[in-house]
C-alpha positions as CSV (number, residue, x, y, z in Angstrom):
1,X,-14.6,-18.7,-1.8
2,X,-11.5,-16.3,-2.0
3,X,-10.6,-14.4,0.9
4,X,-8.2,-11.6,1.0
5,X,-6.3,-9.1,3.2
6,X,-3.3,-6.9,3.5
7,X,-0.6,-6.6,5.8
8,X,-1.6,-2.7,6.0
9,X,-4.6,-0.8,4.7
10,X,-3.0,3.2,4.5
11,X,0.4,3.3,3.0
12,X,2.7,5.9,1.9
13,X,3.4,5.9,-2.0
14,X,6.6,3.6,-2.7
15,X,5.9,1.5,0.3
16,X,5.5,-1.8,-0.5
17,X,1.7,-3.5,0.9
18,X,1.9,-7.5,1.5
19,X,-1.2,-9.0,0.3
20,X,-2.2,-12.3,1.9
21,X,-4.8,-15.1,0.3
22,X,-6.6,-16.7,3.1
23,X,-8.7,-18.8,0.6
24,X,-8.6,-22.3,0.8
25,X,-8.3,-25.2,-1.7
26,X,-7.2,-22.5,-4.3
27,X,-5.2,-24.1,-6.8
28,X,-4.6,-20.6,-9.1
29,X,-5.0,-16.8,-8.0
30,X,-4.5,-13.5,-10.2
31,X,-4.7,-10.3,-8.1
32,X,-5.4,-6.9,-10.0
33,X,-3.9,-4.1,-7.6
34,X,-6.0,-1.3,-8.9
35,X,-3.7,0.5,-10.9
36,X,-2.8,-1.4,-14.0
37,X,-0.3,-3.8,-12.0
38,X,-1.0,-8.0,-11.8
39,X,0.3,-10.8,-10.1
40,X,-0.3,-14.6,-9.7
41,X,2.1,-15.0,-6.7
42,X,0.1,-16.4,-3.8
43,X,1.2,-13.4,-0.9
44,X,2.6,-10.8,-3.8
45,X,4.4,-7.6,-2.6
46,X,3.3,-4.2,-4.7
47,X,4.0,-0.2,-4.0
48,X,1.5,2.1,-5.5
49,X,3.9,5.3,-6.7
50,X,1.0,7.3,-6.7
51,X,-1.8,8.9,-3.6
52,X,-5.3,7.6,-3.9
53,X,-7.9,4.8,-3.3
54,X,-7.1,1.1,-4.7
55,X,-9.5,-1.3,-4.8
56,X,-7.6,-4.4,-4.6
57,X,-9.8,-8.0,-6.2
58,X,-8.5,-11.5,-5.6
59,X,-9.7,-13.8,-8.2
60,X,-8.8,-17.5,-7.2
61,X,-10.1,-20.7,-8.7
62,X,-10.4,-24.3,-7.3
63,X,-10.5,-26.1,-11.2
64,X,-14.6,-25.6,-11.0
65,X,-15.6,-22.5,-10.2
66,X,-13.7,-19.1,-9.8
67,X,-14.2,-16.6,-7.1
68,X,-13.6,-12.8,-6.5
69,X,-12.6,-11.0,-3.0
70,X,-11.8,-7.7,-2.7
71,X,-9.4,-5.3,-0.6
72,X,-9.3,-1.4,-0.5
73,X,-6.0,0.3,0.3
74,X,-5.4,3.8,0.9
75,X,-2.3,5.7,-0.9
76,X,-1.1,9.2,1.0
77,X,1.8,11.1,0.1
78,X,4.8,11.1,2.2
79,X,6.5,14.8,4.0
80,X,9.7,12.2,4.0
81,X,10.1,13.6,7.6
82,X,10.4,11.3,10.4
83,X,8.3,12.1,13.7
84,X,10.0,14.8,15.7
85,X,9.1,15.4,19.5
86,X,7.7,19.0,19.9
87,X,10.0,21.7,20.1
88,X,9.9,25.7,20.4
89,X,13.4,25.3,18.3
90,X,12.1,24.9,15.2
91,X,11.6,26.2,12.1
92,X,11.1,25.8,8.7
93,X,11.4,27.3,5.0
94,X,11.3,26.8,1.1
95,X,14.9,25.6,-0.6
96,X,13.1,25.3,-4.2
97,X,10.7,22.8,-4.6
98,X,11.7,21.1,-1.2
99,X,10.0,21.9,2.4
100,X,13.2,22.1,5.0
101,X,12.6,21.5,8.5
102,X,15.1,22.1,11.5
103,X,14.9,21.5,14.6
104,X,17.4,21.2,17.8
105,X,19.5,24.2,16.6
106,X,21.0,26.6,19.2
């Protein structure tokens, strides 16, 4: 019976997920990441480049019979901006089509 998970479920876009097959006596798998992408590496590495929902199926096959397992992984968009303590200096504004963010300043 395949079996399926992933290193991490919620993911920002271009971050590569680890999936993992945890099915055993498997002798072929073909994963289908949800978004047009394949493998048939046993643990394959994949980055969605774009936010949404992925249902994630793991078909693996002993030579008799085939089975299906499924994972759903969550795509959000990233700000790019690492975590910042809270600060009262800080502020922010529009530079074209980029969000700037300062903090620290004097």
């Amino acid at each position: 019976m395949a079996a399926t998970s992933a290193v991490v479920l919620n993911v920002a876009v271009g971050q590569p997920v680890i999936f993992i097959n945890t099915t055993t006596d498997a002798i072929e798998q073909s994963w289908d990441f949800g978004d047009g992408n394949t493998s048939n590496d046993e643990a394959p590495e994949h980055a969605y480049d774009a936010p949404g929902t992925y249902t994630v199926v793991l078909t693996t096959s002993n030579g008799y019979c085939a089975s299906t397992s499924t994972v759903t992984i969550t795509v959000e968009l990233s700000t790019g901006v690492a975590e910042a303590k809270p600060s009262t200096n800080m502020r922010g504004w529009l530079a074209g089509d980029h969000l700037v963010i300062e903090h620290g300043f004097s």
